[in-house]
TIMI-2910 file (N, C-alpha, C, CB; in pm, 1 decimal, decimal comma, always signed):
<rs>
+----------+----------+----------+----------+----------+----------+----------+----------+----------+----------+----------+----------+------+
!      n_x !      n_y !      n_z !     ca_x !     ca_y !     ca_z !      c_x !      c_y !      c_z !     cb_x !     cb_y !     cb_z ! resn !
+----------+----------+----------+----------+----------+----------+----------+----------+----------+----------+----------+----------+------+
!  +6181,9 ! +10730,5 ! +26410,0 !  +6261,1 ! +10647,9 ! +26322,2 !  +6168,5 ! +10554,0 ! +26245,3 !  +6367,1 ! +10568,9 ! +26401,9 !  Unk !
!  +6220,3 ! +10559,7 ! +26131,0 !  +6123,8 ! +10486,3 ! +26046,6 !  +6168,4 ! +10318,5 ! +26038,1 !  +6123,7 ! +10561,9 ! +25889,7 !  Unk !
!  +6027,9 ! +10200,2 ! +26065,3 !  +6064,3 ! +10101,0 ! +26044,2 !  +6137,9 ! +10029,0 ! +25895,2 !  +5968,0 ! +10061,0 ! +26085,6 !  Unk !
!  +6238,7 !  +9956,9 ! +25958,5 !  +6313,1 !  +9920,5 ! +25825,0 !  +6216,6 !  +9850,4 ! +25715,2 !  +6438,7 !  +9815,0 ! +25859,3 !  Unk !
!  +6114,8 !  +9794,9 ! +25759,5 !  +6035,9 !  +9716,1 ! +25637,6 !  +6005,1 !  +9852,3 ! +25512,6 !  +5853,5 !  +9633,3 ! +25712,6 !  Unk !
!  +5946,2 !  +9932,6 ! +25605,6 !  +5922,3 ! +10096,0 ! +25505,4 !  +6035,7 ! +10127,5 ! +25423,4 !  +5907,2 ! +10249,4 ! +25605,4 !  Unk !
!  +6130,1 ! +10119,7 ! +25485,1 !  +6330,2 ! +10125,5 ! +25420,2 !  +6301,5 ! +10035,9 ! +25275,8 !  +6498,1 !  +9998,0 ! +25565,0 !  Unk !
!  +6290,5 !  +9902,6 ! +25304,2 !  +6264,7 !  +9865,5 ! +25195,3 !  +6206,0 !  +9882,8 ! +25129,5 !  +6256,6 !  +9807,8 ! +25184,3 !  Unk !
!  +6069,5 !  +9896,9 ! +25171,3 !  +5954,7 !  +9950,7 ! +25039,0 !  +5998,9 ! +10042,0 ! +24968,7 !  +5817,4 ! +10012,9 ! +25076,7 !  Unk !
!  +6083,2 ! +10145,2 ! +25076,0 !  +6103,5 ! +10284,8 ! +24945,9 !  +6173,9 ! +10240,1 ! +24853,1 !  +6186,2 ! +10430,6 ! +24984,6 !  Unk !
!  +6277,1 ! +10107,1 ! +24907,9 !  +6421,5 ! +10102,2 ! +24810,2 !  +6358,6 ! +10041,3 ! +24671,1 !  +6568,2 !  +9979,5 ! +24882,9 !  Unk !
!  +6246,7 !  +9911,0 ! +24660,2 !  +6188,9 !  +9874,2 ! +24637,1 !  +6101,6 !  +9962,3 ! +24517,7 !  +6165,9 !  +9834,2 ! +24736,8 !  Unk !
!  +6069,9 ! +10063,7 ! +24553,8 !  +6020,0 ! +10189,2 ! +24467,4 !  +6117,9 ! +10228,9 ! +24409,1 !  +5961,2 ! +10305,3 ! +24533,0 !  Unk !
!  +6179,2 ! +10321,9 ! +24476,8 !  +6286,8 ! +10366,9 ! +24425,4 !  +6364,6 ! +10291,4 ! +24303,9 !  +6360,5 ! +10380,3 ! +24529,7 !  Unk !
!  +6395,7 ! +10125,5 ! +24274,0 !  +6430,1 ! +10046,0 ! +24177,1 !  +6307,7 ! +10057,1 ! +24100,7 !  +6474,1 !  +9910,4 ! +24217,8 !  Unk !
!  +6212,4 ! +10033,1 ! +24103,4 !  +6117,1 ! +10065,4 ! +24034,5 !  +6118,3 ! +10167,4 ! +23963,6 !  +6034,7 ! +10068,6 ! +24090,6 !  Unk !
!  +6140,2 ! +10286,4 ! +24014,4 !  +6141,1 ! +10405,6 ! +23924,3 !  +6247,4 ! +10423,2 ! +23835,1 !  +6136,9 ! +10519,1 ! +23995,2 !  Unk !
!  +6356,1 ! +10375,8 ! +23892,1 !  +6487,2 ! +10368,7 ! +23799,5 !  +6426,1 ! +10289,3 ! +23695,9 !  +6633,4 ! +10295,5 ! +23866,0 !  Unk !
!  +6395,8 ! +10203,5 ! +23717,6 !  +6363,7 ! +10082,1 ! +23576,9 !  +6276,1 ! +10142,4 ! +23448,6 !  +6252,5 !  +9932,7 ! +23639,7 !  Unk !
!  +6166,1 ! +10213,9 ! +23556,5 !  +6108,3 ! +10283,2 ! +23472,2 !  +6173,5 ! +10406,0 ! +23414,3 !  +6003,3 ! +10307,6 ! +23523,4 !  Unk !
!  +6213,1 ! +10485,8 ! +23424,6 !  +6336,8 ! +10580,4 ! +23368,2 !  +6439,2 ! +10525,1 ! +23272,1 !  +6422,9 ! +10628,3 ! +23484,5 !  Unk !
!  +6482,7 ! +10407,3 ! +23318,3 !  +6555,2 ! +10342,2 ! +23166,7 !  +6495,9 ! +10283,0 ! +23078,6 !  +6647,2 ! +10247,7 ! +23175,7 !  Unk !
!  +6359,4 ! +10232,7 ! +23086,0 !  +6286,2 ! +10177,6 ! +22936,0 !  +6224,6 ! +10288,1 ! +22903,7 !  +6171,1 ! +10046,4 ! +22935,3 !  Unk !
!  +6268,0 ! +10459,8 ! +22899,1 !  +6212,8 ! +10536,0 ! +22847,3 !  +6308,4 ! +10607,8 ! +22762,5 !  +6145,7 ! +10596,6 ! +22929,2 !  Unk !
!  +6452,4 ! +10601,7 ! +22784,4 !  +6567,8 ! +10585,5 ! +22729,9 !  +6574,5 ! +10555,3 ! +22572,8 !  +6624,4 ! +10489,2 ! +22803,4 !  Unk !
!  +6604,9 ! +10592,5 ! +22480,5 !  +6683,3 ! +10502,8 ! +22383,2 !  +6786,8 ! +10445,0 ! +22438,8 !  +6733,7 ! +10567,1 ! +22270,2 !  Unk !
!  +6737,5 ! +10329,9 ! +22338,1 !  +6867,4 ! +10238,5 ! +22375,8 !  +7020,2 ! +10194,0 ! +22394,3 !  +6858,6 ! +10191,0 ! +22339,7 !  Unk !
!  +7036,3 ! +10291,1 ! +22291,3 !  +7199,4 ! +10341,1 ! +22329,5 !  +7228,2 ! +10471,5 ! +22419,9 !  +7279,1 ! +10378,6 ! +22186,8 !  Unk !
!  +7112,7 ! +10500,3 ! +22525,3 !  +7168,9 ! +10615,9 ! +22596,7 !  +7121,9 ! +10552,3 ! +22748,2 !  +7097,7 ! +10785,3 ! +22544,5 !  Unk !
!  +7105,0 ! +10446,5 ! +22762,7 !  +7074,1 ! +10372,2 ! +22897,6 !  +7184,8 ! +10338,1 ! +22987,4 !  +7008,8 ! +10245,4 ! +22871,5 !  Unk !
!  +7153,2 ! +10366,5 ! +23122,5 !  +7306,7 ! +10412,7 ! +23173,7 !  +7289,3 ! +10223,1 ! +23256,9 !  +7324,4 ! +10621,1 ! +23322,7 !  Unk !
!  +7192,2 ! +10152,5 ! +23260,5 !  +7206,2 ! +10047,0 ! +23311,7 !  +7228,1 !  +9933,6 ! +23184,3 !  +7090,2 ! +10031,4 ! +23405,5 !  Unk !
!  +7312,5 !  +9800,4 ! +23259,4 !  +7315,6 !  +9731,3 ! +23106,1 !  +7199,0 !  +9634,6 ! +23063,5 !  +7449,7 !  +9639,3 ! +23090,6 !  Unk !
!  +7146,8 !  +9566,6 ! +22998,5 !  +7048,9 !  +9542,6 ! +23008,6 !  +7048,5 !  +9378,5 ! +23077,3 !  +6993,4 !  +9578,5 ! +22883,6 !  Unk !
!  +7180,3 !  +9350,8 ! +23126,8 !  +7187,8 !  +9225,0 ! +23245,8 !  +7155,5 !  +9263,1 ! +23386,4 !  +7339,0 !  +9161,6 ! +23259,5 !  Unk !
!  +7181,7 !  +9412,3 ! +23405,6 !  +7176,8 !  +9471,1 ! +23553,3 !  +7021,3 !  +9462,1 ! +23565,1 !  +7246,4 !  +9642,9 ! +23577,4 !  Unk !
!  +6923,9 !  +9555,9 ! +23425,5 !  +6763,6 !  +9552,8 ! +23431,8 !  +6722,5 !  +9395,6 ! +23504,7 !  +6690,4 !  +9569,5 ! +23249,7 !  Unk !
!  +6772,6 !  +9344,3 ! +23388,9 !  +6688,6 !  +9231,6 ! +23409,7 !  +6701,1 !  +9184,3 ! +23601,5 !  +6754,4 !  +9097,7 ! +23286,5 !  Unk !
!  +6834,9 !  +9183,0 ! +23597,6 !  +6850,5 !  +9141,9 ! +23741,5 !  +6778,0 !  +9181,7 ! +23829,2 !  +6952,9 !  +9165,7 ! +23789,6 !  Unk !
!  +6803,0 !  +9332,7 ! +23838,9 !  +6665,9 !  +9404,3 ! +23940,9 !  +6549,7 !  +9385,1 ! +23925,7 !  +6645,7 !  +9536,5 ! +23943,1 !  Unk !
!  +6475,3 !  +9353,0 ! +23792,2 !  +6385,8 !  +9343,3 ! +23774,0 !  +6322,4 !  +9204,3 ! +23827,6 !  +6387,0 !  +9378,1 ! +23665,7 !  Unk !
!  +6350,6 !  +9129,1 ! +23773,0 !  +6308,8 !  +8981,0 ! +23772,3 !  +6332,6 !  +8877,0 ! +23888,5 !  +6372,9 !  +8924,9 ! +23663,0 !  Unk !
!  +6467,3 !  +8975,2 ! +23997,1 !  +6531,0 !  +8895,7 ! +24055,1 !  +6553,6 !  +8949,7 ! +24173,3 !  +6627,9 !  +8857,6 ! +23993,7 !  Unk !
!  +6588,8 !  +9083,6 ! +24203,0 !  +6609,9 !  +9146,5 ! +24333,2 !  +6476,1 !  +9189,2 ! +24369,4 !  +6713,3 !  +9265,0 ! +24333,2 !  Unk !
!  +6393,8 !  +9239,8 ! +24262,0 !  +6235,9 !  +9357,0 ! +24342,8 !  +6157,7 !  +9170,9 ! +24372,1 !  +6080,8 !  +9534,1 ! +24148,1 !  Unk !
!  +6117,1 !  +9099,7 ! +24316,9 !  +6061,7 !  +8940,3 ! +24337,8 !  +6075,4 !  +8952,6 ! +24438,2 !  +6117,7 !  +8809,0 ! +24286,7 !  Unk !
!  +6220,3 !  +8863,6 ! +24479,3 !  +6224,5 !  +8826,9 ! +24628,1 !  +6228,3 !  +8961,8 ! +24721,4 !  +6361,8 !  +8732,1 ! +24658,0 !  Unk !
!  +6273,4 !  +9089,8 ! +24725,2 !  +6217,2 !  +9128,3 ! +24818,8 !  +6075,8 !  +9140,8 ! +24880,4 !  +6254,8 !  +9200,4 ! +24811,0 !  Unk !
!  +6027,8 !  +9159,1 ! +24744,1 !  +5874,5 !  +9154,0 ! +24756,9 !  +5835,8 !  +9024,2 ! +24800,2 !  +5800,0 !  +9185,4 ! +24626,0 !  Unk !
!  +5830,8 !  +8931,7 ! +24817,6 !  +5834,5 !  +8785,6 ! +24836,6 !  +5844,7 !  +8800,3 ! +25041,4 !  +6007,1 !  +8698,0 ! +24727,6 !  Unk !
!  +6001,4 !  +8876,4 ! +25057,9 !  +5985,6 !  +8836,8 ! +25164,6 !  +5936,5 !  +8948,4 ! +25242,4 !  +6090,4 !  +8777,3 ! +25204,8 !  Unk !
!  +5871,0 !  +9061,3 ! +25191,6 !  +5804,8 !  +9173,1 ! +25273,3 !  +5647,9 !  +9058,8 ! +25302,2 !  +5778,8 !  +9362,0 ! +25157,9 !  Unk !
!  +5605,9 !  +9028,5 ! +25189,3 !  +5454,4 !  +8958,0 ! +25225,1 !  +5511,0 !  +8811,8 ! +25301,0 !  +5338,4 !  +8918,2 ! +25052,0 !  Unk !
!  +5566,6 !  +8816,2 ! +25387,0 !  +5576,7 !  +8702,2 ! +25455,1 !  +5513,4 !  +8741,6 ! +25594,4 !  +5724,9 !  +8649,4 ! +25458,1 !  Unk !
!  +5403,0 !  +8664,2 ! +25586,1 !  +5306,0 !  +8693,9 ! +25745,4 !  +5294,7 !  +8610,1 ! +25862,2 !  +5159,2 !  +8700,6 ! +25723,5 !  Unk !
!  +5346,3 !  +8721,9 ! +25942,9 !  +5411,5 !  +8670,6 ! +26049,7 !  +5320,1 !  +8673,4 ! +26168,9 !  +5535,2 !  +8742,1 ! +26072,1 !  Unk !
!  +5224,4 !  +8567,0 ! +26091,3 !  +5103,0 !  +8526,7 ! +26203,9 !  +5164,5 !  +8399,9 ! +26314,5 !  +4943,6 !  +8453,8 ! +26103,8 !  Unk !
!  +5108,6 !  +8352,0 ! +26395,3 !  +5144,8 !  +8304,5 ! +26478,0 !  +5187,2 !  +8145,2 ! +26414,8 !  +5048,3 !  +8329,9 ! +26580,9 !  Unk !
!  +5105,8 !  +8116,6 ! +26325,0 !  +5096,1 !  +7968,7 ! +26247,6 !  +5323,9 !  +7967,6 ! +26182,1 !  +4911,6 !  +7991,7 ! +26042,6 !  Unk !
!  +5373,1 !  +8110,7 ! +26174,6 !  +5481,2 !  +8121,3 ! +26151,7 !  +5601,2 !  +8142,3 ! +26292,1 !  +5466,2 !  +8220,5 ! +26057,0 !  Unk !
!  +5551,3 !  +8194,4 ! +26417,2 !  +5592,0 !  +8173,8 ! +26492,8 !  +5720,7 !  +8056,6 ! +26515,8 !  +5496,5 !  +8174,2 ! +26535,8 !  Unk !
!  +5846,4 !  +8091,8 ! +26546,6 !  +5954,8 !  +7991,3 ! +26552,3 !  +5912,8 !  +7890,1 ! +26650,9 !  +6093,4 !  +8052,7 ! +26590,7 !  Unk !
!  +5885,7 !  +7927,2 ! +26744,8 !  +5872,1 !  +7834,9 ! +26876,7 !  +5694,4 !  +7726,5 ! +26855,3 !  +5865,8 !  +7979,4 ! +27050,1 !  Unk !
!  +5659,7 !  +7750,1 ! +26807,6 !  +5518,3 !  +7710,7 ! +26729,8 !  +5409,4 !  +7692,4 ! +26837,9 !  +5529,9 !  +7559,8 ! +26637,1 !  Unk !
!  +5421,5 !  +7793,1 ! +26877,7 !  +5315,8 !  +7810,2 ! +27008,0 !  +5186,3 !  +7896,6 ! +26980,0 !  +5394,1 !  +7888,8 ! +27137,4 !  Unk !
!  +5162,0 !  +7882,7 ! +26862,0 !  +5020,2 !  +7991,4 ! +26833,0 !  +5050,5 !  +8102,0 ! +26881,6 !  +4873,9 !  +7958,3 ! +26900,7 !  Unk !
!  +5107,0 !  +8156,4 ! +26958,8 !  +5098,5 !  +8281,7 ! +26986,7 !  +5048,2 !  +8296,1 ! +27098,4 !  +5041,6 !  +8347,7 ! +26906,1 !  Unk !
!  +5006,7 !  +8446,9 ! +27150,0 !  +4954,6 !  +8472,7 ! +27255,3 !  +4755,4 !  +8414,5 ! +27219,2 !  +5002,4 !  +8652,0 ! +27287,1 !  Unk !
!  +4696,3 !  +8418,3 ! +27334,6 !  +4565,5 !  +8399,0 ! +27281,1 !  +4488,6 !  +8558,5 ! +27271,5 !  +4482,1 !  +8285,2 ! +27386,1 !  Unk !
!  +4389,8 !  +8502,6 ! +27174,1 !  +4289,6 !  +8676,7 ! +27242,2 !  +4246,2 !  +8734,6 ! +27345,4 !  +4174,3 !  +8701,3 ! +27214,9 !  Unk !
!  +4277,1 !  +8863,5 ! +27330,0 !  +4204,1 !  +8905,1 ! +27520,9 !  +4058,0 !  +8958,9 ! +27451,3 !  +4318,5 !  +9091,6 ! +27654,4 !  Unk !
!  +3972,6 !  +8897,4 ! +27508,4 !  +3840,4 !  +8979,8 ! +27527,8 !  +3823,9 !  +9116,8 ! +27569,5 !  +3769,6 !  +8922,3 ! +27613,9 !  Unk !
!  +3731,0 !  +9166,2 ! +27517,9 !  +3687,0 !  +9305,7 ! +27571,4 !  +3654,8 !  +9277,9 ! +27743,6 !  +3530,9 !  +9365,8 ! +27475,5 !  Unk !
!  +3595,6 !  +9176,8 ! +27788,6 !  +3573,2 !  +9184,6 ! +27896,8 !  +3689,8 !  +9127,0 ! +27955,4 !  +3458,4 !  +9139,1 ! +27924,4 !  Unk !
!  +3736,1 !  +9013,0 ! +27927,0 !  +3891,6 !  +9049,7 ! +27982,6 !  +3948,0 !  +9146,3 ! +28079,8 !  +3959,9 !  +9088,1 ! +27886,2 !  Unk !
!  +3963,2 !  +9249,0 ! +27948,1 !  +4064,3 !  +9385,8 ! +27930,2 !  +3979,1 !  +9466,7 ! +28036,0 !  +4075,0 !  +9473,3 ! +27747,3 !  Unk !
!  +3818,7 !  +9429,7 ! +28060,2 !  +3733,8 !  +9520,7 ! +28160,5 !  +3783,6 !  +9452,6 ! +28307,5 !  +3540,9 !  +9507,5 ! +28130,8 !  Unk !
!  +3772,7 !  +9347,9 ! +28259,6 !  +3741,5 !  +9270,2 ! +28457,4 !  +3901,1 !  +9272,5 ! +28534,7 !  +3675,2 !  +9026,9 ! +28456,0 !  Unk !
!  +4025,9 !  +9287,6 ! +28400,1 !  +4154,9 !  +9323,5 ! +28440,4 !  +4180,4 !  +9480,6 ! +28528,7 !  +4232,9 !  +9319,4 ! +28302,8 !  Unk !
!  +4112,5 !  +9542,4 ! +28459,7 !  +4096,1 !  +9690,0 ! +28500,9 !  +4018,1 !  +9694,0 ! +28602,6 !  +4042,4 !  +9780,7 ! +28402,6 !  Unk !
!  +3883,4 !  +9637,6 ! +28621,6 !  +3856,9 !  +9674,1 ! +28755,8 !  +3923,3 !  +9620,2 ! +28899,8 !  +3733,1 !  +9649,7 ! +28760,0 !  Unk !
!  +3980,7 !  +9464,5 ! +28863,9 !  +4058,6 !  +9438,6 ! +28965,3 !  +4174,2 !  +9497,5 ! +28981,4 !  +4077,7 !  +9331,0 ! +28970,0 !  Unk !
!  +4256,6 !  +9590,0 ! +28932,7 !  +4324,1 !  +9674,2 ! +28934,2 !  +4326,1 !  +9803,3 ! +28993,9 !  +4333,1 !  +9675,8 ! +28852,9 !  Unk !
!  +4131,4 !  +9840,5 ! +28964,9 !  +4112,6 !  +9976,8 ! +29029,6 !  +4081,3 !  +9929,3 ! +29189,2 !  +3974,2 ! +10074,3 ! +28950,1 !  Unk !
!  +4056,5 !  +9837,4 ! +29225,5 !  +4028,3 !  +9810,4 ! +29307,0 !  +4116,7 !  +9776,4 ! +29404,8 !  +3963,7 !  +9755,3 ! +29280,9 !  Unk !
!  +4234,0 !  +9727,6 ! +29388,2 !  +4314,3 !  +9656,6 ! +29466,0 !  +4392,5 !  +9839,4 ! +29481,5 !  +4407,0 !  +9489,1 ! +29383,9 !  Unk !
!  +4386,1 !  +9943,9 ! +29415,9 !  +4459,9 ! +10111,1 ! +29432,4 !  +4349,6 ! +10145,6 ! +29535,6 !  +4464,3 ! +10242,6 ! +29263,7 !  Unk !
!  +4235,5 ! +10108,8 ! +29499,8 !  +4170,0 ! +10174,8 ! +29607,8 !  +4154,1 ! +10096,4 ! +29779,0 !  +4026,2 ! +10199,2 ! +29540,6 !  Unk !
!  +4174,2 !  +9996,7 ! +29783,7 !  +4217,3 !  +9881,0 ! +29909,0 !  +4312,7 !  +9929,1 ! +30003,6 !  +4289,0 !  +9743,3 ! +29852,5 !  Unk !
+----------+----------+----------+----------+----------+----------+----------+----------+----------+----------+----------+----------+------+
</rs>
């Protein structure tokens, strides 16, 4: 299943391409009006785009706890060996 952020991007495209398909139109054969263009254009693709680049680093975190911290490589090693060790005990 595909993540919904991707959902948007396509939809996101997808308006895009429409837009582009009607400024290729003459102008009396454009099936959008030119209040709807503008709207999508200027006003719906913006803010979605707006809130896809919203980065959701820890500094954004609700609870404002930085986040988890980094695990080290050795960390992630000295976790694993006390692990192999306590299977083999």
């Amino acid at each position: 299943m595909a993540n919904e952020y991707s959902n948007i991007e396509r939809i996101i495209k997808e308006l895009k391409e429409v837009l582009a398909r009607e400024s290729k139109k003459p102008e009396d054969c454009t099936d959008l009006t030119s209040s709807l263009r503008d709207l999508i254009e200027f006003e719906i693709i913006p803010v979605l785009e707006n809130e896809l680049d919203c980065d959701p680093t820890p500094e954004h975190l609700y609870d404002h706890s930085g986040g988890e911290p980094p695990v080290t490589t050795a960390e992630i090693w000295m976790q694993a060996h006390r692990e192999t060790h306590l299977l083999h005990s």
